[in-house]
The first five atom37 places (N, CA, C, CB, O) and aatype in JSON, in Angstrom:
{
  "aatype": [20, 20, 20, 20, 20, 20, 20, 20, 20, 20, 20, 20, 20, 20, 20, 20, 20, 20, 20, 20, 20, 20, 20, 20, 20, 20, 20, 20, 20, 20, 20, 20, 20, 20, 20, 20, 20, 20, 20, 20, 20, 20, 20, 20, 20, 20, 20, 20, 20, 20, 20, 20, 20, 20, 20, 20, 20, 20, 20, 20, 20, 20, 20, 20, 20, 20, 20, 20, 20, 20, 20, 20, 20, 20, 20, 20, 20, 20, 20, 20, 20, 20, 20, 20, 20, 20, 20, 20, 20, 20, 20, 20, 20, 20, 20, 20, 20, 20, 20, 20, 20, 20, 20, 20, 20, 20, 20, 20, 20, 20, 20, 20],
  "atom_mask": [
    [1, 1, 1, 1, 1],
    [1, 1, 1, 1, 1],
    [1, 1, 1, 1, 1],
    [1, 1, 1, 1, 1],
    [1, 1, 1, 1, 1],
    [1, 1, 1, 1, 1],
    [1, 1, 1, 1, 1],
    [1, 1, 1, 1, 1],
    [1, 1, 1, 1, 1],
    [1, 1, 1, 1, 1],
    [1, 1, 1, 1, 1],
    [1, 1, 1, 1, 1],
    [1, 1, 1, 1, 1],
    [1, 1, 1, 1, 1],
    [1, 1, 1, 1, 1],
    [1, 1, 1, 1, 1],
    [1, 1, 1, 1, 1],
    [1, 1, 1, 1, 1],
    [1, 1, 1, 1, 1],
    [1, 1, 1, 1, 1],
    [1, 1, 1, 1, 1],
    [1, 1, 1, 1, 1],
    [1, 1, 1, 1, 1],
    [1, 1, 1, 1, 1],
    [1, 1, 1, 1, 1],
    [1, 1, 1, 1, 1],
    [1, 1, 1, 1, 1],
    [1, 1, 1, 1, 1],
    [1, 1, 1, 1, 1],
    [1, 1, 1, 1, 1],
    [1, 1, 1, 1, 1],
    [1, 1, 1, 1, 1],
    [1, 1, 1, 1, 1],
    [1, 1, 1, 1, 1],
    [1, 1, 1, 1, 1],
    [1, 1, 1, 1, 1],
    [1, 1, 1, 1, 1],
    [1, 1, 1, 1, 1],
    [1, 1, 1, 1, 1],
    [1, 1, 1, 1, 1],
    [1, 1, 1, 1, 1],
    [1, 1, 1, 1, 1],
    [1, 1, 1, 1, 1],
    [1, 1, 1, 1, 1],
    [1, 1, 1, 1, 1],
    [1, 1, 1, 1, 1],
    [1, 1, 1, 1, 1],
    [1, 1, 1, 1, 1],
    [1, 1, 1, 1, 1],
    [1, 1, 1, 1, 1],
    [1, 1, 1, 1, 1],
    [1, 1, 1, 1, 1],
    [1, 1, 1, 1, 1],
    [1, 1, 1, 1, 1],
    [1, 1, 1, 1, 1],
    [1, 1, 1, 1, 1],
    [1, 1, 1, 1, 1],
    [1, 1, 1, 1, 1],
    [1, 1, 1, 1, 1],
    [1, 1, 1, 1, 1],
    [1, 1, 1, 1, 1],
    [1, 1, 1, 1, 1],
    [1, 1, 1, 1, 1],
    [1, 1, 1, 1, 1],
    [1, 1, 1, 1, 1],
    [1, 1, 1, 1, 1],
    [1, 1, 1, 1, 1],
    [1, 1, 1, 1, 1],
    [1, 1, 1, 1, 1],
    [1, 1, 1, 1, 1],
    [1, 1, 1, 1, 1],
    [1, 1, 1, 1, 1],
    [1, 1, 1, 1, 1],
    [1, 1, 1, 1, 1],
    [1, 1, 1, 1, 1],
    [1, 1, 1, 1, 1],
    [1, 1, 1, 1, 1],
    [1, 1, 1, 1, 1],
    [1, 1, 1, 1, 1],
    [1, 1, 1, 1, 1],
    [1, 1, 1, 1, 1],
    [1, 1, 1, 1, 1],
    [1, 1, 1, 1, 1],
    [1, 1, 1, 1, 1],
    [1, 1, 1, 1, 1],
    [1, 1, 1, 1, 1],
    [1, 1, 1, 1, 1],
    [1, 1, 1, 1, 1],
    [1, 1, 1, 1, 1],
    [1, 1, 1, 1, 1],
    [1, 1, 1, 1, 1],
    [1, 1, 1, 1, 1],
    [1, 1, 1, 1, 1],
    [1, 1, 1, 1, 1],
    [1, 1, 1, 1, 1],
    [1, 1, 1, 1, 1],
    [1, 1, 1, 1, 1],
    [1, 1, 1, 1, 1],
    [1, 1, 1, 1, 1],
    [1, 1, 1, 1, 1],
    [1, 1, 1, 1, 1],
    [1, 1, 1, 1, 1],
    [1, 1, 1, 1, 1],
    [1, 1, 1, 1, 1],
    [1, 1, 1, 1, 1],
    [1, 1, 1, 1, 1],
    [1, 1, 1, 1, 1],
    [1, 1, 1, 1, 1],
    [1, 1, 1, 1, 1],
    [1, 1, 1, 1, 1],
    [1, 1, 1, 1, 1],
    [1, 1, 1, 1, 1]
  ],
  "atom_positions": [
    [[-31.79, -6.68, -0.34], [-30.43, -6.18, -0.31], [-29.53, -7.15, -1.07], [-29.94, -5.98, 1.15], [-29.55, -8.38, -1.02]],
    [[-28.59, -6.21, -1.9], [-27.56, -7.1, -2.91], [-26.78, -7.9, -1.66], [-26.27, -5.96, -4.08], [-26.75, -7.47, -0.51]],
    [[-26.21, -9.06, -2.09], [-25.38, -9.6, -1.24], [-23.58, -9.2, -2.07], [-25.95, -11.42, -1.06], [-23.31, -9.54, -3.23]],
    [[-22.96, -8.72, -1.49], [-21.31, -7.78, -1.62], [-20.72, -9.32, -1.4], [-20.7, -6.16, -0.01], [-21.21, -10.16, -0.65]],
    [[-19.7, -9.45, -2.11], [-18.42, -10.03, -2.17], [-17.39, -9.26, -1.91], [-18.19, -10.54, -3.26], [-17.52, -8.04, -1.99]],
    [[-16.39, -9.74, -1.61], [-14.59, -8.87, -1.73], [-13.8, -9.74, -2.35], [-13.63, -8.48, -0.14], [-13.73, -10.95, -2.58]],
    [[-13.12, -8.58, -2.56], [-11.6, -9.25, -3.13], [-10.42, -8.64, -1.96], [-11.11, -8.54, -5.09], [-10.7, -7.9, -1.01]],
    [[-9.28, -9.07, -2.25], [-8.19, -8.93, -1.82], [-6.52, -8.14, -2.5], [-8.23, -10.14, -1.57], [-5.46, -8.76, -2.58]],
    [[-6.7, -6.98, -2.81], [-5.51, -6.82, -3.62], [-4.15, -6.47, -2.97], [-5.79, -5.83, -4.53], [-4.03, -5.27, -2.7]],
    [[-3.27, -7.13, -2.72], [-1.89, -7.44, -1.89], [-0.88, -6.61, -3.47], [-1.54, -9.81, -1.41], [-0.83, -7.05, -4.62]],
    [[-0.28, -5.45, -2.96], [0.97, -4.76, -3.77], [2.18, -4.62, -3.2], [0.74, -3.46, -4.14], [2.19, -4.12, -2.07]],
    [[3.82, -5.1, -3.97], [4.61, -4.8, -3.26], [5.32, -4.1, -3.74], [5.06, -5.52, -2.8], [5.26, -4.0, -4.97]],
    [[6.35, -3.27, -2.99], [7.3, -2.11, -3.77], [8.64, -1.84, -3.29], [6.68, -0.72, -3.7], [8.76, -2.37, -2.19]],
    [[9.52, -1.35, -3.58], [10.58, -0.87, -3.4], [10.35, 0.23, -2.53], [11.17, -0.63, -4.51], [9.34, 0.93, -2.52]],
    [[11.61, 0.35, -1.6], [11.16, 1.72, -0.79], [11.13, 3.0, -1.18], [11.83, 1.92, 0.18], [10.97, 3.96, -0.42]],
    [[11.34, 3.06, -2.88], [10.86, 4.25, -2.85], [10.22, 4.4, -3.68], [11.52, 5.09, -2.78], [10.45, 5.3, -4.49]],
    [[9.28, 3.65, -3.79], [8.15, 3.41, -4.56], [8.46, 3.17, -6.04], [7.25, 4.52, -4.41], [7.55, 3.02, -6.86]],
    [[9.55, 3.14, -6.32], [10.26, 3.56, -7.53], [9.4, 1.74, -8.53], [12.66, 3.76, -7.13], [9.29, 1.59, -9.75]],
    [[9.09, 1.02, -7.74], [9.02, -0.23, -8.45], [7.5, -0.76, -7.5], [10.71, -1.33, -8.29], [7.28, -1.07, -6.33]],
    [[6.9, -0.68, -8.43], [5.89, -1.72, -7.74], [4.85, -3.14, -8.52], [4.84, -0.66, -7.12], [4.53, -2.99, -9.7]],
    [[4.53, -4.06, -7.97], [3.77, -5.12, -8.17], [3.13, -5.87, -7.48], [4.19, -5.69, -8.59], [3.26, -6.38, -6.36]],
    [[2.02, -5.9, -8.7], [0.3, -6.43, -7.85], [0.98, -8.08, -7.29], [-1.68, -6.73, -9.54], [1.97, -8.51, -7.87]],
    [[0.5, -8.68, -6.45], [0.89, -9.82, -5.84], [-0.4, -11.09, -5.72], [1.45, -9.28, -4.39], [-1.35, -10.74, -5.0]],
    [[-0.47, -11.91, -6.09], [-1.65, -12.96, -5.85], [-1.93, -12.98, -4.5], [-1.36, -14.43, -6.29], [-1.07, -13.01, -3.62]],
    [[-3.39, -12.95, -4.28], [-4.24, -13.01, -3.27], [-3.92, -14.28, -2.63], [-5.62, -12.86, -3.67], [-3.15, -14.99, -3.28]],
    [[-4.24, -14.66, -1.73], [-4.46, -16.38, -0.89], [-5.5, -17.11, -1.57], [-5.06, -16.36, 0.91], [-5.43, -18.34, -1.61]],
    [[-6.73, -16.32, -2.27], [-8.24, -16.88, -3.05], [-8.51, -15.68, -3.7], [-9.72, -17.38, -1.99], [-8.26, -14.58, -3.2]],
    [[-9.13, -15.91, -5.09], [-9.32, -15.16, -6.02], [-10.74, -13.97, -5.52], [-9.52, -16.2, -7.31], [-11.02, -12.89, -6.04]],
    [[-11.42, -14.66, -4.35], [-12.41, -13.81, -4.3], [-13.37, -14.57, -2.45], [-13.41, -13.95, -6.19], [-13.57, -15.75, -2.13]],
    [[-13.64, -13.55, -1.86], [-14.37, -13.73, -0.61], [-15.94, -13.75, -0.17], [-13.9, -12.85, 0.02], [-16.31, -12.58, -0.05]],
    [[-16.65, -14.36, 0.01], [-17.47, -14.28, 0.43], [-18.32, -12.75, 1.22], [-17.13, -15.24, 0.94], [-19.37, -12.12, 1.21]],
    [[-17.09, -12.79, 1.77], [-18.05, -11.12, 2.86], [-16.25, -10.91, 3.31], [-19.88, -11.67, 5.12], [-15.26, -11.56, 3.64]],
    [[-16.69, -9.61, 3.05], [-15.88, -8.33, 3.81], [-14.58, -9.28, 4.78], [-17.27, -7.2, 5.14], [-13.57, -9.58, 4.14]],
    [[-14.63, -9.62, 5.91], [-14.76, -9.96, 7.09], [-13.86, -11.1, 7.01], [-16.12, -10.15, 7.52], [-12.76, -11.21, 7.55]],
    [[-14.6, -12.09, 6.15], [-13.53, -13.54, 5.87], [-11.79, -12.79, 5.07], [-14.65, -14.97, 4.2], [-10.68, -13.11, 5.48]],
    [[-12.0, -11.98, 4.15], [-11.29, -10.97, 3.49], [-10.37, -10.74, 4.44], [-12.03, -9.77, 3.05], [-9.24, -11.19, 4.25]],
    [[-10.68, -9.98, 5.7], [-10.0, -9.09, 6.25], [-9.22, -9.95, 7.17], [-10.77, -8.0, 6.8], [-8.11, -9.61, 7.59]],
    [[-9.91, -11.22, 7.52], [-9.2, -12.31, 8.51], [-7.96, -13.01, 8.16], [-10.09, -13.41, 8.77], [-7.08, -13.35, 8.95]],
    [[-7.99, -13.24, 6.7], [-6.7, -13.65, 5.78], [-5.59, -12.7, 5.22], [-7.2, -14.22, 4.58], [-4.49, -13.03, 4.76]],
    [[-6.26, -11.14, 5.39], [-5.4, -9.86, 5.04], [-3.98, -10.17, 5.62], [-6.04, -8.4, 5.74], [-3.07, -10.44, 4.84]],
    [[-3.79, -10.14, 6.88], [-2.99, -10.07, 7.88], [-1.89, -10.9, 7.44], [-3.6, -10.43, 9.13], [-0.78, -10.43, 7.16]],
    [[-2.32, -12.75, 7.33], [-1.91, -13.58, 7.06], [-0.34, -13.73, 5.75], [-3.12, -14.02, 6.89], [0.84, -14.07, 5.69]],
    [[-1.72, -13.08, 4.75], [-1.13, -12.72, 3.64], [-0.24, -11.42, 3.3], [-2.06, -12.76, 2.93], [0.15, -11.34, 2.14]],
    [[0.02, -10.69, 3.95], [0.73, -9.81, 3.98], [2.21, -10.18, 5.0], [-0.2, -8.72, 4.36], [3.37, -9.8, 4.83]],
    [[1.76, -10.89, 5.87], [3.27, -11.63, 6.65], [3.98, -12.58, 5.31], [2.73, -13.04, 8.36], [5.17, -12.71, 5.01]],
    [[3.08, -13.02, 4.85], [4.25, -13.79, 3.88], [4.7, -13.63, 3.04], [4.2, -14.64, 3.46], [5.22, -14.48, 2.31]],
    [[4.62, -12.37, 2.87], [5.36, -11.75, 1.4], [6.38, -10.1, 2.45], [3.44, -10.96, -0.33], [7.1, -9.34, 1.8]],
    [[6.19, -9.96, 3.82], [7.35, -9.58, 4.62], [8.69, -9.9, 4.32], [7.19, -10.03, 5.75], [9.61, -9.11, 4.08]],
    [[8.74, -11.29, 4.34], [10.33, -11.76, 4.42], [10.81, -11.47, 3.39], [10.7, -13.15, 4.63], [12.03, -11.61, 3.43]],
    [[10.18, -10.88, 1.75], [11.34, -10.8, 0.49], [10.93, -9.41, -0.11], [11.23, -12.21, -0.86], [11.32, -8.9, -1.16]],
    [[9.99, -8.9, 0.87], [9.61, -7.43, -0.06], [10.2, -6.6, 1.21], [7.53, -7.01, -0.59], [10.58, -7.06, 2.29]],
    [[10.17, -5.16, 0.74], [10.26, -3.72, 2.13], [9.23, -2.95, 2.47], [11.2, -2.47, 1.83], [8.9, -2.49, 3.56]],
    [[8.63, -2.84, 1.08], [6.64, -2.08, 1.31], [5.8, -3.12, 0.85], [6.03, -0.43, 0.11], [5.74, -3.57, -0.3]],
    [[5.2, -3.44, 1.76], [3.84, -4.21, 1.32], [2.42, -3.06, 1.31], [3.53, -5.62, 2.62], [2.32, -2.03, 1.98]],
    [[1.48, -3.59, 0.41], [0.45, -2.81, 0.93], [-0.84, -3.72, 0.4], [0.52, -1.15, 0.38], [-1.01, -4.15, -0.74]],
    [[-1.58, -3.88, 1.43], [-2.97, -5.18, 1.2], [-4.08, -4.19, 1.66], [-2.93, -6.98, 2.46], [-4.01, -3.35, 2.56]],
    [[-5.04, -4.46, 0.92], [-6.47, -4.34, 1.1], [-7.81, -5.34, 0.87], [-6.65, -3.39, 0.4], [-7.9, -6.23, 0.03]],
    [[-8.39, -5.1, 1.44], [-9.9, -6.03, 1.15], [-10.97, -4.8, 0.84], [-10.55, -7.13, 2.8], [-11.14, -3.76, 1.49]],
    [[-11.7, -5.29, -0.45], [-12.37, -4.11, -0.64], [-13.63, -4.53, -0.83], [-11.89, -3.28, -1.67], [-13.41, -5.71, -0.58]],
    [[-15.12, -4.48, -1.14], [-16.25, -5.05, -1.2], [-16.72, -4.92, -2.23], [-16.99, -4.77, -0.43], [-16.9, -3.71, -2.42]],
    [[-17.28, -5.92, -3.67], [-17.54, -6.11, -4.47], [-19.16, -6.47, -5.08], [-16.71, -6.69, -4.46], [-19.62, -7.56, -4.75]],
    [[-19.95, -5.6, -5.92], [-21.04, -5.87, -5.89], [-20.8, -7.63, -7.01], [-21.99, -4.36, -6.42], [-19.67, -7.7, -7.5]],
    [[-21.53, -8.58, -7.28], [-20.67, -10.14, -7.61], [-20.9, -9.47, -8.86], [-21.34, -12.05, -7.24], [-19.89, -9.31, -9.55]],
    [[-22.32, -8.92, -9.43], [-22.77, -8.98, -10.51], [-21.63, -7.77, -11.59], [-24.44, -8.67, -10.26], [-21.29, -7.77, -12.77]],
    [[-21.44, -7.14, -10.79], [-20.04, -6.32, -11.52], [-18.8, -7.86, -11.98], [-19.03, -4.88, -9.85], [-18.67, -8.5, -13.02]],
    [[-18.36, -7.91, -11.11], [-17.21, -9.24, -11.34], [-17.65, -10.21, -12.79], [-17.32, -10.51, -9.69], [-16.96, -10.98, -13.46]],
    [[-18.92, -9.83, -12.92], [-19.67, -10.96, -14.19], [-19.32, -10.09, -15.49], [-21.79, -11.24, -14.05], [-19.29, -10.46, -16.67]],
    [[-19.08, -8.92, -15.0], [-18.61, -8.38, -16.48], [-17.18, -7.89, -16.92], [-19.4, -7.23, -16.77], [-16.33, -8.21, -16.08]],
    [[-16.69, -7.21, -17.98], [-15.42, -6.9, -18.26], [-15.36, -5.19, -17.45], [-15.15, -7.04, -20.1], [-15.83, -4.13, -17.86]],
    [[-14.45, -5.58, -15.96], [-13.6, -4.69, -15.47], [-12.6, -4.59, -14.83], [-13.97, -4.21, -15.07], [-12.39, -5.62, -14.21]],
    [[-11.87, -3.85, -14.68], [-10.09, -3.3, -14.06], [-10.71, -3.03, -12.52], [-9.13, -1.3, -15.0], [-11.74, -2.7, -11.93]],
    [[-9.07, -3.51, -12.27], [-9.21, -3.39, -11.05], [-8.0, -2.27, -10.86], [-9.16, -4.79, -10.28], [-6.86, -2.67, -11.11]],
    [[-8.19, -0.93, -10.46], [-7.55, 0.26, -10.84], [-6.39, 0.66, -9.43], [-8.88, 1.51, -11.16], [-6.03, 1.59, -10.17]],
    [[-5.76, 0.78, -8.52], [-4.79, 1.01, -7.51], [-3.69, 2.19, -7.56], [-4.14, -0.17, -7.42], [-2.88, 2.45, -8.45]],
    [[-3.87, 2.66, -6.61], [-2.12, 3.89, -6.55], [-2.36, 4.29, -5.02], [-2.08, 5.94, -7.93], [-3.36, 4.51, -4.34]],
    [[-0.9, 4.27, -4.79], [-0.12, 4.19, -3.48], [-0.38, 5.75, -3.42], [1.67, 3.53, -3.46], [-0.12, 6.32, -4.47]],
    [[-0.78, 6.42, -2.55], [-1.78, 8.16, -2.49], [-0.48, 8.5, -1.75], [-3.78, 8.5, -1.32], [0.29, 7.67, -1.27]],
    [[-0.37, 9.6, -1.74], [0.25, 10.92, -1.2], [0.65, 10.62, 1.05], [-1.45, 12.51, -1.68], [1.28, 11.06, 2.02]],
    [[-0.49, 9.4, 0.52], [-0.87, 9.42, 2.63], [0.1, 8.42, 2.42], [-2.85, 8.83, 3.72], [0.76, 8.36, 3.46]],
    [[0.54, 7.56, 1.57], [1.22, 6.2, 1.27], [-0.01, 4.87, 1.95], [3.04, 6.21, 2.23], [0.23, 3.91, 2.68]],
    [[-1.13, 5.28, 1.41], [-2.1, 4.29, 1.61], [-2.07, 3.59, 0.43], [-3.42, 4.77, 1.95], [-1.17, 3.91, -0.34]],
    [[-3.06, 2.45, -0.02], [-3.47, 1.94, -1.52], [-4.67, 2.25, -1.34], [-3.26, 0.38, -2.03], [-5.24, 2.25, -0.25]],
    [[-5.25, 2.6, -2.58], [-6.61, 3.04, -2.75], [-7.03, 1.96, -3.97], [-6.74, 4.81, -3.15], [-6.07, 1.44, -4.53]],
    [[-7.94, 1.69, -4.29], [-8.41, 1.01, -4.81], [-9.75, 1.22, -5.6], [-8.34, 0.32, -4.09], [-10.66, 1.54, -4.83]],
    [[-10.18, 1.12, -7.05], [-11.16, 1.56, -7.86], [-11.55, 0.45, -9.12], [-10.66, 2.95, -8.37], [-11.06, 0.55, -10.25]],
    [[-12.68, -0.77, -8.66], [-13.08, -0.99, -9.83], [-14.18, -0.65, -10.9], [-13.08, -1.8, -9.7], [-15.29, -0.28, -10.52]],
    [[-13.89, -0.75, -12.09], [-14.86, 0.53, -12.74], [-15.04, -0.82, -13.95], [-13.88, 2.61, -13.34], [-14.64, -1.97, -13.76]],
    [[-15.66, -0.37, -15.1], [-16.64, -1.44, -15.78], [-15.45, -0.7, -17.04], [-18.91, -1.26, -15.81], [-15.1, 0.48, -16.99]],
    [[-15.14, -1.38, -17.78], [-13.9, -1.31, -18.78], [-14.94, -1.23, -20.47], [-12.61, -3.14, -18.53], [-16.16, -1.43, -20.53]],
    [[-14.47, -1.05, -21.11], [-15.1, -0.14, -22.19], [-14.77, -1.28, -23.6], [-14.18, 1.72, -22.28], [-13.6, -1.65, -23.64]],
    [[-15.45, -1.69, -24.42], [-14.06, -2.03, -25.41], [-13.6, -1.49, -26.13], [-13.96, -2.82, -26.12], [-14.2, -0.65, -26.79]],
    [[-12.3, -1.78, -26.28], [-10.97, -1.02, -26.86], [-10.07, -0.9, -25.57], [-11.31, 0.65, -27.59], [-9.23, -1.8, -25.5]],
    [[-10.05, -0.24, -24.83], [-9.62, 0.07, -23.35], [-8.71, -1.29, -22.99], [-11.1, 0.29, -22.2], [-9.16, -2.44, -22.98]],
    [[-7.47, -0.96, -22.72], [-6.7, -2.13, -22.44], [-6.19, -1.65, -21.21], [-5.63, -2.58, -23.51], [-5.08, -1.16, -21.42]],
    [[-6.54, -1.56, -19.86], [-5.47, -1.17, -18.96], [-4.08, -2.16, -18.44], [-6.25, -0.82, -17.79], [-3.99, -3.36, -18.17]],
    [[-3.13, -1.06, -18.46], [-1.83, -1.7, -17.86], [-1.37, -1.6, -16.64], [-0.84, -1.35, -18.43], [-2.29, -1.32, -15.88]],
    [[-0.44, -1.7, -16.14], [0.68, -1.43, -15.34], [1.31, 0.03, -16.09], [1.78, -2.85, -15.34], [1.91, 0.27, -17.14]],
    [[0.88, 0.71, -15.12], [1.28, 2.09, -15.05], [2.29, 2.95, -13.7], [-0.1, 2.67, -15.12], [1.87, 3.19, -12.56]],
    [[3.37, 3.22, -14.1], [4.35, 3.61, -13.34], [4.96, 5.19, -13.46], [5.31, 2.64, -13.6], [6.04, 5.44, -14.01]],
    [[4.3, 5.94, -13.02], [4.09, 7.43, -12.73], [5.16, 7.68, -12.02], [2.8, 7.88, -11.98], [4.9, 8.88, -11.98]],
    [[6.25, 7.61, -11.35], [6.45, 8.38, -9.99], [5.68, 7.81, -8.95], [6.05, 9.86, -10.05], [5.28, 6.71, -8.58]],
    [[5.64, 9.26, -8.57], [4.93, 9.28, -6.82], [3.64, 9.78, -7.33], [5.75, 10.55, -5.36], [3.58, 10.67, -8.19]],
    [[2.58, 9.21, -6.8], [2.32, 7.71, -6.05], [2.31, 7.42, -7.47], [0.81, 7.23, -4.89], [2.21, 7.95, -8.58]],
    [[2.51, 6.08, -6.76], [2.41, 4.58, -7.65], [0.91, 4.49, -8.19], [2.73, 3.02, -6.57], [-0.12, 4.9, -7.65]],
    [[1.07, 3.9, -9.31], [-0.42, 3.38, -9.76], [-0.37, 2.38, -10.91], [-1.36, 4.63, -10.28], [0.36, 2.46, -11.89]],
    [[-0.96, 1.75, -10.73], [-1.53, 0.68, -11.62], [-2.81, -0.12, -11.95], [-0.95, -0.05, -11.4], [-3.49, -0.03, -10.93]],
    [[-3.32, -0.69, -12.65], [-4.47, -1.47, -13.03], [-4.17, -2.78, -13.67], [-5.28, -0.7, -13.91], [-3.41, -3.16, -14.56]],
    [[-5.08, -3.34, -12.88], [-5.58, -5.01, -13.29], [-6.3, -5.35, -13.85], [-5.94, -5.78, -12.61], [-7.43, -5.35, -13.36]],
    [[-6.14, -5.77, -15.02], [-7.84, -6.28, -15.71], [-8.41, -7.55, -15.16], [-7.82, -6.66, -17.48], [-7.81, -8.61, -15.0]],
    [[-9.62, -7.26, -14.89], [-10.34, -8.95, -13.97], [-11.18, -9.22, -15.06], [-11.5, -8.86, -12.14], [-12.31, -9.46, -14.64]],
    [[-11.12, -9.27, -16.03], [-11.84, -9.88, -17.05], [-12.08, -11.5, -16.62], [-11.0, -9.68, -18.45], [-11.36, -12.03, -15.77]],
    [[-13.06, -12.16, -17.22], [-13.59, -13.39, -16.61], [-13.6, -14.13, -17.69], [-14.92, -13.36, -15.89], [-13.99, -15.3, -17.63]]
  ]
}
């Protein structure tokens, strides 16, 4: 069995979604699920006091993906959850910060 890593992607926004941005993690990357989810909490209180929507997730990462060129893809859904999608990036393919409306969405490139 592969051994899974996580990451952590922390987004903040305006209340009406009208504005949003990806936010630095506490650590670029987790060991297991679990350690992830123990610092979630943490990290989302401290970006309370200057934002109005926060939205954090921990998501599980196969490592050997992370070794290559991909985005880390996000949008605030219809439920006002964050969803989260990393996918293996192409070349040419530059993803941005993308600002739709409702929901929110954007992408991160985790290039290494």
């Amino acid at each position: 069995m592969e051994q899974l890593a996580a990451i952590m992607l922390l987004v903040t926004c305006s209340n009406d979604l009208a504005v949003c941005h990806e936010r630095p993690a506490p650590t670029v990357s987790y060991e297991t699920i679990t350690t992830c989810q123990t610092e979630l909490k943490p990290a989302i209180e401290n970006l309370a006091a200057e934002n109005t929507r926060i939205y954090g997730k921990c998501v599980e990462v196969d490592p050997e993906i992370m070794e290559q060129d991909v985005a880390i893809y996000w949008e605030i859904d219809a439920n006002d959850e964050l969803k989260i999608t990393i996918r293996e990036e192409h070349e040419g393919e530059n993803p941005t910060m993308m600002a739709k409306g409702n929901p929110e969405t954007g992408a991160i490139p985790a290039k290494n």
